[in-house]
C-alpha positions as CSV (number, residue, x, y, z in Angstrom):
1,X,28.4,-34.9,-17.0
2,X,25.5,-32.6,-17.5
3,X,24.6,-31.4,-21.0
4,X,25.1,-27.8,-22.0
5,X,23.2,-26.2,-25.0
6,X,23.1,-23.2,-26.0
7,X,19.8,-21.1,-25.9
8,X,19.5,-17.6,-27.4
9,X,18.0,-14.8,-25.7
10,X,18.9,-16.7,-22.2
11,X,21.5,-14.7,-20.3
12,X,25.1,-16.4,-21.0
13,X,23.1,-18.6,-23.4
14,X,23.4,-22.0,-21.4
15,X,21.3,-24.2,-20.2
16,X,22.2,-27.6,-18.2
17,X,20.5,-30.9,-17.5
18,X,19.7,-31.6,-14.4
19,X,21.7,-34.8,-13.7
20,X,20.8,-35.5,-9.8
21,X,22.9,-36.6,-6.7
22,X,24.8,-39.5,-5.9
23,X,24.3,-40.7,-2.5
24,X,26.4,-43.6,-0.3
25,X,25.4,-46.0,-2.9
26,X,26.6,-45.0,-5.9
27,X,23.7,-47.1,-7.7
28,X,21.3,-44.7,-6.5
29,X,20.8,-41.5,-8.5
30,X,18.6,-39.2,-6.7
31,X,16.6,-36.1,-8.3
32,X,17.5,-32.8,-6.6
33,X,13.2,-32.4,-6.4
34,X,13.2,-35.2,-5.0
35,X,15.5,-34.4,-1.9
36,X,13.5,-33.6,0.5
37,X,13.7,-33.9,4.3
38,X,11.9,-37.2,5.6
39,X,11.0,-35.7,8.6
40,X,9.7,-31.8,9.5
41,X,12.2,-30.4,12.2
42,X,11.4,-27.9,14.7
43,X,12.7,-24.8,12.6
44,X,9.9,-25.7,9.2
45,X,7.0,-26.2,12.2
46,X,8.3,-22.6,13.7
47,X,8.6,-21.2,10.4
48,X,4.9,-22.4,9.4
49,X,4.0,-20.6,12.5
50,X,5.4,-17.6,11.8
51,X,4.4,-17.3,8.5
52,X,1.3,-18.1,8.1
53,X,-0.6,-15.9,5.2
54,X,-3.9,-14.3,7.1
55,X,-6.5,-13.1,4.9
56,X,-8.0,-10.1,6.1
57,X,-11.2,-8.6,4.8
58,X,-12.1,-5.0,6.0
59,X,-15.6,-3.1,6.1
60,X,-15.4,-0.2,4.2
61,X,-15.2,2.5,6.7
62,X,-12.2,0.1,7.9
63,X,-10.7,0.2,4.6
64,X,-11.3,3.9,4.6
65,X,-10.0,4.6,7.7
66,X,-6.7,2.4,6.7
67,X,-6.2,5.0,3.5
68,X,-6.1,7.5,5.8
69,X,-3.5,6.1,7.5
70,X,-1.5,4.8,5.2
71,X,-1.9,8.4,3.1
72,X,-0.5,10.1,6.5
73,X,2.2,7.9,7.0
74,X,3.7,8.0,3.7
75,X,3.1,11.4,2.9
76,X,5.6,13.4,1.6
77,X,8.4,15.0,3.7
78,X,10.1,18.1,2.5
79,X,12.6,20.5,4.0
80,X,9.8,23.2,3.9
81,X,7.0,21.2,5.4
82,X,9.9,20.6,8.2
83,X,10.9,24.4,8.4
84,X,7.5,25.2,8.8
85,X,6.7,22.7,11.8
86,X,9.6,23.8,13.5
87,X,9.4,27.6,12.9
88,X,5.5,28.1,13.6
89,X,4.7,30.7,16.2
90,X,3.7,29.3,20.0
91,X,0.9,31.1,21.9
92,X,0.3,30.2,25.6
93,X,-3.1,30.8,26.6
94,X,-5.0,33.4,25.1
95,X,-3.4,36.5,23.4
96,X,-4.3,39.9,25.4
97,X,-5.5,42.5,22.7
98,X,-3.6,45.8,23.3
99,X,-6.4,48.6,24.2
């Protein structure tokens, strides 16, 4: 049986020992830490593949450059800015003046 007490400020206000796992043997009390996989399968060594942390340093005209980016893709949209786009006058080639 795990041990409850009661901890203020905790949400609920419990908090529980952490007993372990019995395995086959029911001498054997294992630590849930403890459980870990004896050998790495294919999904961890694909998963340490994928996502792998890359550090990436950038120049300053590179990290410049980047702002700009980032400023232009997240900029905001508004119905206006839209309207605008959308209802801007077309010219085709070079406007003839009237003499």
């Amino acid at each position: 049986m795990a041990n409850i007490e009661e901890v203020p400020g905790v949400f609920g206000g419990v908090k529980t020992e952490d007993v372990g796992v019995v395995t086959e043997n029911a001498t054997n009390v294992v630590n849930n830490s403890a459980n870990l996989p004896a050998k790495v399968g294919f999904w961890n060594k694909l998963k340490s593949v994928l996502f792998y942390e890359i550090k990436v340093e950038l120049t300053p005209h590179q990290q410049k450059i980047e702002d700009e980016i980032n400023d232009f893709l997240y900029q905001d949209i508004t119905w206006t800015k839209v309207k605008d786009f959308l209802f801007q006058e077309v010219t085709f080639g070079k406007k003839k003046e009237n003499l």
